[in-house]
mmCIF file of the protein (N, C-alpha, C, O) and its ligand, coordinates in Angstrom:
data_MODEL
# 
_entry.id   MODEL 
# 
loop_
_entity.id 
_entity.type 
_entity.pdbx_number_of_molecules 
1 polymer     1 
2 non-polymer 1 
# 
_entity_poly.entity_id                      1 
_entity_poly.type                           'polypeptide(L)' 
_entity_poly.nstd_linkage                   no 
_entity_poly.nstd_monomer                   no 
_entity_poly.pdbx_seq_one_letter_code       
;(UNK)(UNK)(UNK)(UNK)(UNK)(UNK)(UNK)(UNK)(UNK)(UNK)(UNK)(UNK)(UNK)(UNK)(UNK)(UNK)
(UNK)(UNK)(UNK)(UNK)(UNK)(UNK)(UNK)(UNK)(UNK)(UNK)(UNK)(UNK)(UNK)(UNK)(UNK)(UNK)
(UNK)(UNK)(UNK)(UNK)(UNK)(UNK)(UNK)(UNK)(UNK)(UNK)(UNK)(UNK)(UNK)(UNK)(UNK)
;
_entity_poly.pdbx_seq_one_letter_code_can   XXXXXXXXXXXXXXXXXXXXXXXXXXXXXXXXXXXXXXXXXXXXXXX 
_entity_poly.pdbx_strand_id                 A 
# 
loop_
_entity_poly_seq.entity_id 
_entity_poly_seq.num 
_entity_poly_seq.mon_id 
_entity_poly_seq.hetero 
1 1  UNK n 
1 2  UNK n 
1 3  UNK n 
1 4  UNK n 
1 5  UNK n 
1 6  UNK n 
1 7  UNK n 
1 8  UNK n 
1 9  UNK n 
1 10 UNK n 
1 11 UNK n 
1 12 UNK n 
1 13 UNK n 
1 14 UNK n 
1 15 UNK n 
1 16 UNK n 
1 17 UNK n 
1 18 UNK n 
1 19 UNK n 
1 20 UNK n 
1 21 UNK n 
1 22 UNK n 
1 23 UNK n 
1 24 UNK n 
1 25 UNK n 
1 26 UNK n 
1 27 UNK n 
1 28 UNK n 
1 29 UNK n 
1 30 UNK n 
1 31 UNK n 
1 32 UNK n 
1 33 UNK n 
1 34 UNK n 
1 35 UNK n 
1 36 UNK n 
1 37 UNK n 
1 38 UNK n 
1 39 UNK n 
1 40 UNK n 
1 41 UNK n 
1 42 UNK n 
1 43 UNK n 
1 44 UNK n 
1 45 UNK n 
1 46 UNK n 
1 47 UNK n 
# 
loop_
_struct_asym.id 
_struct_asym.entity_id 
A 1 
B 2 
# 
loop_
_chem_comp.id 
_chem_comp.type 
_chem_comp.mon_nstd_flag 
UNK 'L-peptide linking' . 
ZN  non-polymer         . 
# 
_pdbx_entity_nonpoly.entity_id   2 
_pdbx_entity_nonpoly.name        ? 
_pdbx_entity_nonpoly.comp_id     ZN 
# 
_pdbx_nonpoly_scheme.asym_id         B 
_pdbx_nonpoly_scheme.entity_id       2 
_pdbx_nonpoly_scheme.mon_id          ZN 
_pdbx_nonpoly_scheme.ndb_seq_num     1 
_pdbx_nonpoly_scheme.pdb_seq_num     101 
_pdbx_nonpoly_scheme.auth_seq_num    101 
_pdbx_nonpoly_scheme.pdb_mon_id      ZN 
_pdbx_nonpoly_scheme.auth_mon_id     ZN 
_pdbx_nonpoly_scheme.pdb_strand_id   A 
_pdbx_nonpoly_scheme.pdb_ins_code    . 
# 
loop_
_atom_site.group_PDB 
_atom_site.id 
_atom_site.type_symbol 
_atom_site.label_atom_id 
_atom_site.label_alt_id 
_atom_site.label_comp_id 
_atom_site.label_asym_id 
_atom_site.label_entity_id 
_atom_site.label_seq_id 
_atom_site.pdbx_PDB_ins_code 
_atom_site.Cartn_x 
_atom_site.Cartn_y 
_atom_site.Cartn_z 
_atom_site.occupancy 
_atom_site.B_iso_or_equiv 
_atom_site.pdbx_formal_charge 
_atom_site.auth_seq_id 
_atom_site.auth_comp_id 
_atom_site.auth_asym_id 
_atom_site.auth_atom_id 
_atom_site.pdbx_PDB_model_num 
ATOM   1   N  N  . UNK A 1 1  ? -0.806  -0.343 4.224   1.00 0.00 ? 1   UNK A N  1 
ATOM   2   C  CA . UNK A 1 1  ? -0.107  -0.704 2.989   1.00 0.00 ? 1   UNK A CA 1 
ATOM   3   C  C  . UNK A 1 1  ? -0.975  -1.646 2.157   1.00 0.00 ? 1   UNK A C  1 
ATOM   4   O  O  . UNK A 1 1  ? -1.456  -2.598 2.772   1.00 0.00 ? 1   UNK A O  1 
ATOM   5   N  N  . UNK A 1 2  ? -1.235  -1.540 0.938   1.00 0.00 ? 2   UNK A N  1 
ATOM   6   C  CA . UNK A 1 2  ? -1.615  -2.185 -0.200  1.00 0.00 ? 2   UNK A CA 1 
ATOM   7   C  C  . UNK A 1 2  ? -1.102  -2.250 -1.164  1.00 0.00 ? 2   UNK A C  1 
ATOM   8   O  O  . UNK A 1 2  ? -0.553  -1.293 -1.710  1.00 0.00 ? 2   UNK A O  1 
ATOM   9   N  N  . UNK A 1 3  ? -1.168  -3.657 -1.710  1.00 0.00 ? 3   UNK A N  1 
ATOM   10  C  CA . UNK A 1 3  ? -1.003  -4.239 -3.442  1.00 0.00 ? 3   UNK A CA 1 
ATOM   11  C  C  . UNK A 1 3  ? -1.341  -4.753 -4.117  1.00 0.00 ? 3   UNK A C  1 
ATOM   12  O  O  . UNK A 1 3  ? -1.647  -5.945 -4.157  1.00 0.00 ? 3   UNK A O  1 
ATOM   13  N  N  . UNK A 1 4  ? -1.391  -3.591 -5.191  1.00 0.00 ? 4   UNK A N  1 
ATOM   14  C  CA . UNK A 1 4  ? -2.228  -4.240 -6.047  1.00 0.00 ? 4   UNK A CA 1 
ATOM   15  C  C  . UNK A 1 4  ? -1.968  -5.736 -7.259  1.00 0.00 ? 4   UNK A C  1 
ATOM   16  O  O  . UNK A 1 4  ? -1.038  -5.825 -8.059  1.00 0.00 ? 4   UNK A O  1 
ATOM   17  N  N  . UNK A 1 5  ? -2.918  -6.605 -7.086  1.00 0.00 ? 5   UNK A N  1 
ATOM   18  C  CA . UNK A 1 5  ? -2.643  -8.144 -7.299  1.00 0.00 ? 5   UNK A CA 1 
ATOM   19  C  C  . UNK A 1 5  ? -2.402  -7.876 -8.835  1.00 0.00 ? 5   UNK A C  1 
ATOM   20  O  O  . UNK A 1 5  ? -1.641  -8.758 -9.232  1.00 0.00 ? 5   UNK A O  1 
ATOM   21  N  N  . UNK A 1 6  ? -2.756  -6.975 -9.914  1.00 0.00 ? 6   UNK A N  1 
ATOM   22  C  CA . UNK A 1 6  ? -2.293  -6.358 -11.100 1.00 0.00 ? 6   UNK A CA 1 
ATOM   23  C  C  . UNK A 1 6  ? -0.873  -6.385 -11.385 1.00 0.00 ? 6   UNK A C  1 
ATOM   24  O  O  . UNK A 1 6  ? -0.332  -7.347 -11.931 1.00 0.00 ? 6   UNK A O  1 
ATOM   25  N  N  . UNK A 1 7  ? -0.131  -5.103 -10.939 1.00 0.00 ? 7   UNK A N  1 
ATOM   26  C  CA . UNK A 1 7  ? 1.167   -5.037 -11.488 1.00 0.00 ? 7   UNK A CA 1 
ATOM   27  C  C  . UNK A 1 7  ? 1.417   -4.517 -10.281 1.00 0.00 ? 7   UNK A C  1 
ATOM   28  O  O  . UNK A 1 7  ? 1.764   -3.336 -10.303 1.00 0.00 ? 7   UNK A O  1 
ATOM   29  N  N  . UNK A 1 8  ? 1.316   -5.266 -8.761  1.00 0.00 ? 8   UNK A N  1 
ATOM   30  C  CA . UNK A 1 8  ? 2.227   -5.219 -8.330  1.00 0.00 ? 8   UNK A CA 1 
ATOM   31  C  C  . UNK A 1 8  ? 2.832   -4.335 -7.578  1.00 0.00 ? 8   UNK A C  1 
ATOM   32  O  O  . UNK A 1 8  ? 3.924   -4.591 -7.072  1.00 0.00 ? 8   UNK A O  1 
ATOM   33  N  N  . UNK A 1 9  ? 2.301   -3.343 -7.425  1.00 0.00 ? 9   UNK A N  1 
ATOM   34  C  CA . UNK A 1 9  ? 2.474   -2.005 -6.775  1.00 0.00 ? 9   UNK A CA 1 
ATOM   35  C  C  . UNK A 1 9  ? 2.321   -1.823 -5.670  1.00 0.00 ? 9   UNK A C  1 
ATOM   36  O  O  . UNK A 1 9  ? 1.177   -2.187 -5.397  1.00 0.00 ? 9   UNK A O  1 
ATOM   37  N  N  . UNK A 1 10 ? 2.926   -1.376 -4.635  1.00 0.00 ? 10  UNK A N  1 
ATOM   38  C  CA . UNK A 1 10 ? 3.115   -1.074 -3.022  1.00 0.00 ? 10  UNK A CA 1 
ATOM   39  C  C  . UNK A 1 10 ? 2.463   0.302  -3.247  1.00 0.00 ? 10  UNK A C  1 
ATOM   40  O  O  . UNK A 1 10 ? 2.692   0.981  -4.249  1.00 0.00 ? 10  UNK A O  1 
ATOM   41  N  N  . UNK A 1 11 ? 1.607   0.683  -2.217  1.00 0.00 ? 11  UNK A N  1 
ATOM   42  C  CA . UNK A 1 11 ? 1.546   1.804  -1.747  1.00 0.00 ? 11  UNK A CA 1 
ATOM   43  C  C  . UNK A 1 11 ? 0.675   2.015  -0.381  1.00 0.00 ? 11  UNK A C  1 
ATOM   44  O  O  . UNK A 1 11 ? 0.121   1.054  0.155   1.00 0.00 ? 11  UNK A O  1 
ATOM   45  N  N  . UNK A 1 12 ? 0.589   3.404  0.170   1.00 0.00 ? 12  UNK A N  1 
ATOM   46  C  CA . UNK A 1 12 ? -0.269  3.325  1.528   1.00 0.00 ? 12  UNK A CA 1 
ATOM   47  C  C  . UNK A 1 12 ? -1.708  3.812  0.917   1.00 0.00 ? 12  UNK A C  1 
ATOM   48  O  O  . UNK A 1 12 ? -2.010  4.196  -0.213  1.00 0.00 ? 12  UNK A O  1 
ATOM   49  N  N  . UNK A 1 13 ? -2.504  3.637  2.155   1.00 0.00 ? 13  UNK A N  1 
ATOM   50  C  CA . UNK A 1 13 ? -3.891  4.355  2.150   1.00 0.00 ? 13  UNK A CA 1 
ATOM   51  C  C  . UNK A 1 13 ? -3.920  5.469  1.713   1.00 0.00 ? 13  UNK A C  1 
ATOM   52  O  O  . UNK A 1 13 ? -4.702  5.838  0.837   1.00 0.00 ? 13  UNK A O  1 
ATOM   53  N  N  . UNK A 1 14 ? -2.870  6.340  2.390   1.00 0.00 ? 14  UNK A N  1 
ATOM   54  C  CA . UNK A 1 14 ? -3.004  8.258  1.884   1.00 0.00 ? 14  UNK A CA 1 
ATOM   55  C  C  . UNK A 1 14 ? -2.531  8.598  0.908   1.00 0.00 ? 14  UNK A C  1 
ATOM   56  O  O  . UNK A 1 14 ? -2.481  9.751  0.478   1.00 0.00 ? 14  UNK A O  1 
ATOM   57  N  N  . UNK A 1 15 ? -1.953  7.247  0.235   1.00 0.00 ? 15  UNK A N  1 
ATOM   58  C  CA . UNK A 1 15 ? -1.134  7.858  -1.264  1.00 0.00 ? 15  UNK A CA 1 
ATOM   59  C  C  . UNK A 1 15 ? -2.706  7.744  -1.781  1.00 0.00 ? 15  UNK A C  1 
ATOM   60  O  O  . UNK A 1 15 ? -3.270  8.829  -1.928  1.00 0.00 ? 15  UNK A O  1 
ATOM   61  N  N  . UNK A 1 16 ? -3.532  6.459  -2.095  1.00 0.00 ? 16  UNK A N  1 
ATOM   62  C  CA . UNK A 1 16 ? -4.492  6.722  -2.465  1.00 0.00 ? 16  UNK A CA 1 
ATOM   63  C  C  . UNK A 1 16 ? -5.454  7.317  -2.189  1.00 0.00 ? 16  UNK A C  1 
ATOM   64  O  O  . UNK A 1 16 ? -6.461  7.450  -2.884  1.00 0.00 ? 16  UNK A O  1 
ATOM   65  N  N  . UNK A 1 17 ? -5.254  7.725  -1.177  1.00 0.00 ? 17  UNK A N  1 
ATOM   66  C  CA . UNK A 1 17 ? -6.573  8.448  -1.299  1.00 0.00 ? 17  UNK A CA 1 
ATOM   67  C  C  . UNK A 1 17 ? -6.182  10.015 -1.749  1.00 0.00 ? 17  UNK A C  1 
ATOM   68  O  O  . UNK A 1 17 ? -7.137  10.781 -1.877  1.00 0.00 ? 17  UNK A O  1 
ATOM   69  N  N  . UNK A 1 18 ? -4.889  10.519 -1.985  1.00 0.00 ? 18  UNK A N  1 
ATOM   70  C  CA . UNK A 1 18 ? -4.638  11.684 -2.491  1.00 0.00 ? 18  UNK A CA 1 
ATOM   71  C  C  . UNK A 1 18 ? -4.633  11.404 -4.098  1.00 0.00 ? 18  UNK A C  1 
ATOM   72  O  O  . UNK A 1 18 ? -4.747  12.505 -4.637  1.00 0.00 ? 18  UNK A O  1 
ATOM   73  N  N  . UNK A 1 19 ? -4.554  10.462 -4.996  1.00 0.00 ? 19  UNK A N  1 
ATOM   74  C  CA . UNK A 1 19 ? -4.797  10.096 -6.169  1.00 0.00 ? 19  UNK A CA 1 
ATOM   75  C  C  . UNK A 1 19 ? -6.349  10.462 -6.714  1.00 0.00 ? 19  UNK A C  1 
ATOM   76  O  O  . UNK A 1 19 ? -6.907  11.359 -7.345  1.00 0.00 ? 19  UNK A O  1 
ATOM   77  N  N  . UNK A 1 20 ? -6.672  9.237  -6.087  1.00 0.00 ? 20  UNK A N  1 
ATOM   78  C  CA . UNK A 1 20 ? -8.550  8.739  -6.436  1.00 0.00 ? 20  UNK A CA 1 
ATOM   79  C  C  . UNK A 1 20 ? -9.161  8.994  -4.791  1.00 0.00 ? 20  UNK A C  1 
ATOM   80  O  O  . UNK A 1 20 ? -8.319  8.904  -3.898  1.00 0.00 ? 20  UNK A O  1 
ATOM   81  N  N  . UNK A 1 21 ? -10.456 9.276  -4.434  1.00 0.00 ? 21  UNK A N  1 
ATOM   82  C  CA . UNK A 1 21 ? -11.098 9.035  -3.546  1.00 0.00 ? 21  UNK A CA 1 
ATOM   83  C  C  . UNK A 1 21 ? -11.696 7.614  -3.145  1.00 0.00 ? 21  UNK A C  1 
ATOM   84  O  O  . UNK A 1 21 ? -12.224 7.317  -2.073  1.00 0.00 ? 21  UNK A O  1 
ATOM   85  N  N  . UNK A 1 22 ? -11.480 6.772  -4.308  1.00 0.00 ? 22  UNK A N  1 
ATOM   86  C  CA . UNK A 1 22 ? -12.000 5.325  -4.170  1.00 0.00 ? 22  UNK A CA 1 
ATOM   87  C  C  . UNK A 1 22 ? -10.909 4.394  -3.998  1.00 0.00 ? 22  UNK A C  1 
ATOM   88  O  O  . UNK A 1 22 ? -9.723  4.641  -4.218  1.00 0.00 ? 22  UNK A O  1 
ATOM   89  N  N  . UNK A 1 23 ? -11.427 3.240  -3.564  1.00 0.00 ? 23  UNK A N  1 
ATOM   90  C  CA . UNK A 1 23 ? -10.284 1.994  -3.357  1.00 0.00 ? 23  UNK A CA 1 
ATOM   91  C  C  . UNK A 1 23 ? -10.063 1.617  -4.649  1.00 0.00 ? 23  UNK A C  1 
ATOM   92  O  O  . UNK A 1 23 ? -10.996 1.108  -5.269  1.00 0.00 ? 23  UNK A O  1 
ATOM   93  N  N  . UNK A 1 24 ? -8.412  1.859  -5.461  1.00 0.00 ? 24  UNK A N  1 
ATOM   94  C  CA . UNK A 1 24 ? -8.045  1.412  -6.255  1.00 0.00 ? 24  UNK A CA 1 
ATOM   95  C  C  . UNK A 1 24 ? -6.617  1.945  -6.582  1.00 0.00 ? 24  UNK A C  1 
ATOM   96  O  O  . UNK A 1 24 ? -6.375  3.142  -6.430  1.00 0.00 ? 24  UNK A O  1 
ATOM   97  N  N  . UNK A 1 25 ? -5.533  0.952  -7.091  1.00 0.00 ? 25  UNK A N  1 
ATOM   98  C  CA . UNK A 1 25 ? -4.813  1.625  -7.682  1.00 0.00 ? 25  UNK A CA 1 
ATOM   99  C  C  . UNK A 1 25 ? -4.258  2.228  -8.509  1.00 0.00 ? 25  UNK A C  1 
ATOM   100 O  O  . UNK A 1 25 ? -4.364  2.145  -9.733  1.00 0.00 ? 25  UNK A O  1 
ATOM   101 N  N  . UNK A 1 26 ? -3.233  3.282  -7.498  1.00 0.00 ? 26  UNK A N  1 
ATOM   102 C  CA . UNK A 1 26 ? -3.124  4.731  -8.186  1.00 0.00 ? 26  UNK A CA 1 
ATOM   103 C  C  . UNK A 1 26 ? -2.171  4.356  -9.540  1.00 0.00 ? 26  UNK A C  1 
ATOM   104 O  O  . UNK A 1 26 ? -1.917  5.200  -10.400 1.00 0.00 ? 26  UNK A O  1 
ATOM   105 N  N  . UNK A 1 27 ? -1.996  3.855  -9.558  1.00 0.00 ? 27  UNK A N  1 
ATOM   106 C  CA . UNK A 1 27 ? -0.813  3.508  -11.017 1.00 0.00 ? 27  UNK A CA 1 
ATOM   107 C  C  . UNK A 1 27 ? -1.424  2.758  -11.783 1.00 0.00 ? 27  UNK A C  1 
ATOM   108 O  O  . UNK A 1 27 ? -1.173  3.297  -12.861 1.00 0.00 ? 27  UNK A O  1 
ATOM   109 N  N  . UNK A 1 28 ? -2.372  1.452  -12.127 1.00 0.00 ? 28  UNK A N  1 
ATOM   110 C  CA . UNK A 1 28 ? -3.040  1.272  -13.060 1.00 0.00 ? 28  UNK A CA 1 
ATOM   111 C  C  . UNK A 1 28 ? -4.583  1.179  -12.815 1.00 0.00 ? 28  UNK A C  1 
ATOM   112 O  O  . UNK A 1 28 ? -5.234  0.816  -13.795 1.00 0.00 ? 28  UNK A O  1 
ATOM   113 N  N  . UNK A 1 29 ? -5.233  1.434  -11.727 1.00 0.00 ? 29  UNK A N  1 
ATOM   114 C  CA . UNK A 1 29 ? -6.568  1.337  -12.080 1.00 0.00 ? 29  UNK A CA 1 
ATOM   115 C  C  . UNK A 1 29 ? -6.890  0.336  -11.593 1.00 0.00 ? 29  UNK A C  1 
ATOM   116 O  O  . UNK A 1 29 ? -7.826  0.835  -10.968 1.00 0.00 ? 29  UNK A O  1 
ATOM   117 N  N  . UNK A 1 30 ? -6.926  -0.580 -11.352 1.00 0.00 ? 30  UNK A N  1 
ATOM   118 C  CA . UNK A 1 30 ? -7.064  -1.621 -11.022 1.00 0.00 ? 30  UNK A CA 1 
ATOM   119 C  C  . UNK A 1 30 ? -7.889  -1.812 -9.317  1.00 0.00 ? 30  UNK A C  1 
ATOM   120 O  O  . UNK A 1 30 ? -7.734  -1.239 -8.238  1.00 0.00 ? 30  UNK A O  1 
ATOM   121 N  N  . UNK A 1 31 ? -8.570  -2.651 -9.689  1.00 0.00 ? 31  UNK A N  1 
ATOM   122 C  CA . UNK A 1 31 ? -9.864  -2.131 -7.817  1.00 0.00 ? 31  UNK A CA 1 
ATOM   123 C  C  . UNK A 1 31 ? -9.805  -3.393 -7.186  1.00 0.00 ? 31  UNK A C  1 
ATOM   124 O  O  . UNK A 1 31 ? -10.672 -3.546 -6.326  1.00 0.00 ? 31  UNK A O  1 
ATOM   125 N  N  . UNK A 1 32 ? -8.675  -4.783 -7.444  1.00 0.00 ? 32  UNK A N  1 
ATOM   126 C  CA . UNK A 1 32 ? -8.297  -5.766 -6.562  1.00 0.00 ? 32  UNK A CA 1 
ATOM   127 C  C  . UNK A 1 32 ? -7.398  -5.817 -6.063  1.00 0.00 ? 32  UNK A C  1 
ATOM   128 O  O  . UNK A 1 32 ? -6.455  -6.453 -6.535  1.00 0.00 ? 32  UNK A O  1 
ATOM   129 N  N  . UNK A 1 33 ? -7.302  -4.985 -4.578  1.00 0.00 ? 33  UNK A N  1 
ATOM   130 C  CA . UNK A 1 33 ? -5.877  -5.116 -3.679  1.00 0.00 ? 33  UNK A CA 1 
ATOM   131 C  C  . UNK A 1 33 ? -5.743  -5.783 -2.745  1.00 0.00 ? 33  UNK A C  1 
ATOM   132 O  O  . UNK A 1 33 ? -6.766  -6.093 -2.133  1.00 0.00 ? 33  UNK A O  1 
ATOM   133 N  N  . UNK A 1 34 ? -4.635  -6.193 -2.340  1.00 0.00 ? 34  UNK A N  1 
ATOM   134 C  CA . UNK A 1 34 ? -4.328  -7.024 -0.796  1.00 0.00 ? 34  UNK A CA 1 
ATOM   135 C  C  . UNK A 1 34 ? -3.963  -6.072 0.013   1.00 0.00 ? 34  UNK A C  1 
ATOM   136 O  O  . UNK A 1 34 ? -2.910  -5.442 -0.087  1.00 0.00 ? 34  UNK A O  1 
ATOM   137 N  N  . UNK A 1 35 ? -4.748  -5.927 0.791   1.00 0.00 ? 35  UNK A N  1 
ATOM   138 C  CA . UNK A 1 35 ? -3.618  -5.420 2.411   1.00 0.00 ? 35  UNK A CA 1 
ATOM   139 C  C  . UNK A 1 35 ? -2.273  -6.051 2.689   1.00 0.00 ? 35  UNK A C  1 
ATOM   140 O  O  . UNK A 1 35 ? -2.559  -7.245 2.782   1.00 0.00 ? 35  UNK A O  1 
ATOM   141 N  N  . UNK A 1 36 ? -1.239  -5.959 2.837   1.00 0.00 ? 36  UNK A N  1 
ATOM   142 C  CA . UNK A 1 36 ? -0.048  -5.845 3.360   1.00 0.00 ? 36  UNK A CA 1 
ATOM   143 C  C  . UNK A 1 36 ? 0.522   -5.498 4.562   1.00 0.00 ? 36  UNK A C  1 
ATOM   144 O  O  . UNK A 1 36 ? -0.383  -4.741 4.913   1.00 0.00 ? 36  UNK A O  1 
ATOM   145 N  N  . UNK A 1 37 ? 1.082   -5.466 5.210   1.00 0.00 ? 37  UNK A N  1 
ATOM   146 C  CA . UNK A 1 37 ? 1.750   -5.519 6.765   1.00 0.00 ? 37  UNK A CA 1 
ATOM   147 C  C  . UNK A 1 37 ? 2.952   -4.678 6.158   1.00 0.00 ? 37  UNK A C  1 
ATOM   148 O  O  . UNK A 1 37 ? 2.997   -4.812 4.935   1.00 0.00 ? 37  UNK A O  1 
ATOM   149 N  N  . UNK A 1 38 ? 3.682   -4.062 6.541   1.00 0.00 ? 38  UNK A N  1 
ATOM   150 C  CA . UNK A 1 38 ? 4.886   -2.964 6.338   1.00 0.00 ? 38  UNK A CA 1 
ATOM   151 C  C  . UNK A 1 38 ? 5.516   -3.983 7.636   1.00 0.00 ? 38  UNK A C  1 
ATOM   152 O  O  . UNK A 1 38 ? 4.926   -4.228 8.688   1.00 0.00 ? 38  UNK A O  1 
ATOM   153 N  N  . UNK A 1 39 ? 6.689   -4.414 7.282   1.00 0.00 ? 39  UNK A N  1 
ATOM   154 C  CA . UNK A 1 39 ? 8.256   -5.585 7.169   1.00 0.00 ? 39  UNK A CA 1 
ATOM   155 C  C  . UNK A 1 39 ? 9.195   -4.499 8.021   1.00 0.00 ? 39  UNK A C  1 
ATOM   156 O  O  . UNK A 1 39 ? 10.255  -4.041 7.593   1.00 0.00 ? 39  UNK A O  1 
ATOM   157 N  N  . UNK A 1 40 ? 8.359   -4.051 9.826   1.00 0.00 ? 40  UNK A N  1 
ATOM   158 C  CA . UNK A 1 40 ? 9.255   -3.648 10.890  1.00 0.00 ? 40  UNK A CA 1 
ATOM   159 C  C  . UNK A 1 40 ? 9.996   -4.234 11.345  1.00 0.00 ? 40  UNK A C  1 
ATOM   160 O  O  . UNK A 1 40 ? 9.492   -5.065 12.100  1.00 0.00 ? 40  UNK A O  1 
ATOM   161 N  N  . UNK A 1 41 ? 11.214  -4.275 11.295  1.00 0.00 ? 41  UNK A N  1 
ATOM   162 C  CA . UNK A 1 41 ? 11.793  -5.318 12.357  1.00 0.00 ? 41  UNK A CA 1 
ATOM   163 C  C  . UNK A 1 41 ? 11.889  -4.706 13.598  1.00 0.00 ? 41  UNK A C  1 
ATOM   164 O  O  . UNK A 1 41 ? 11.969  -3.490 13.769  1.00 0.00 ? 41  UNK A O  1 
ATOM   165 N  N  . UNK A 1 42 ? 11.881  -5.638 14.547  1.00 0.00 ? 42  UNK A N  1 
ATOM   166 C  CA . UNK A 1 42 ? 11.532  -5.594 15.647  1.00 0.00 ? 42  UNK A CA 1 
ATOM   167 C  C  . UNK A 1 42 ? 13.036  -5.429 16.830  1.00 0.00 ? 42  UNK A C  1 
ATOM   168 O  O  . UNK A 1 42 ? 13.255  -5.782 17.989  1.00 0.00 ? 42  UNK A O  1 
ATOM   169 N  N  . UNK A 1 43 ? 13.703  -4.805 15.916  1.00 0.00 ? 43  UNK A N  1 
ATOM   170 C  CA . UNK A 1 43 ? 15.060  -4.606 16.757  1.00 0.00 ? 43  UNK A CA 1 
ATOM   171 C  C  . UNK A 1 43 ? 15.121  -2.703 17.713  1.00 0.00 ? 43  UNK A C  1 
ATOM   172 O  O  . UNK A 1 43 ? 15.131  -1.732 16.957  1.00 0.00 ? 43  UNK A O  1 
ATOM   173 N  N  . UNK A 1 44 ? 15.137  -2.574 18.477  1.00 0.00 ? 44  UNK A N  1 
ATOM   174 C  CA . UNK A 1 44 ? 15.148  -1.583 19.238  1.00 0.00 ? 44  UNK A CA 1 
ATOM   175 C  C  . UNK A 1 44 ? 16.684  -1.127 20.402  1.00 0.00 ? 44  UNK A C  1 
ATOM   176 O  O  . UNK A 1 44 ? 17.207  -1.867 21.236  1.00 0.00 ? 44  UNK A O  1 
ATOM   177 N  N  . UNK A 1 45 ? 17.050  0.248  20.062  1.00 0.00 ? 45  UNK A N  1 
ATOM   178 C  CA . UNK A 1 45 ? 18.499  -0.071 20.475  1.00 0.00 ? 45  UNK A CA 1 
ATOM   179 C  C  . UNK A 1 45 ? 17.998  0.749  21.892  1.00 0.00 ? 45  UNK A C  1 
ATOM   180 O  O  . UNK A 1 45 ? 16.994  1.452  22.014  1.00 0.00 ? 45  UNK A O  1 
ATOM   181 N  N  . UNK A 1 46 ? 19.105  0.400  22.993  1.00 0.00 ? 46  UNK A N  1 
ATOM   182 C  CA . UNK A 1 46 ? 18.527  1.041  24.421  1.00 0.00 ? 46  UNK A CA 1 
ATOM   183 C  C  . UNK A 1 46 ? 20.183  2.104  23.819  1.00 0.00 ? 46  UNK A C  1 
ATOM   184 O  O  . UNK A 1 46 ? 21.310  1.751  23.469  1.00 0.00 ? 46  UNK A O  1 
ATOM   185 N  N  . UNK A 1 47 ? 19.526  3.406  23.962  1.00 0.00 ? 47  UNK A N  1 
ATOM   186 C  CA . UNK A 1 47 ? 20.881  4.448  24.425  1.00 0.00 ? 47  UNK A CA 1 
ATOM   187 C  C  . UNK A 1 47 ? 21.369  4.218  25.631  1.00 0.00 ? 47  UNK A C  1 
ATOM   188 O  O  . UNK A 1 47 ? 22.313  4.886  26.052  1.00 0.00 ? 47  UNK A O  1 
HETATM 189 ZN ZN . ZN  B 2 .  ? -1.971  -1.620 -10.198 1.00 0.00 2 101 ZN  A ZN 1 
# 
């Protein structure tokens, strides 16, 4: 997961790379992103 420090935008690796072949994002262009962690919680139910 990445966002871009621009406007802000969530997305994964394979969205971009099905956009552009380069590191940047797919909604404005922009080529300064943060990596991000995707917000699992850690709750697991036993059947
Ligand atoms: Zn952007």
């Amino acid at each position: 997961m990445y966002v871009c420090l621009r406007c802000g935008y969530v997305f994964t690796k394979e969205e971009m790379e099905e956009y552009f072949n380069v590191f940047k994002c797919p909604r404005c262009g922009y080529r300064i992103l943060r990596k991000v962690r995707r917000e699992t919680p850690k709750r697991v139910k036993a059947i």
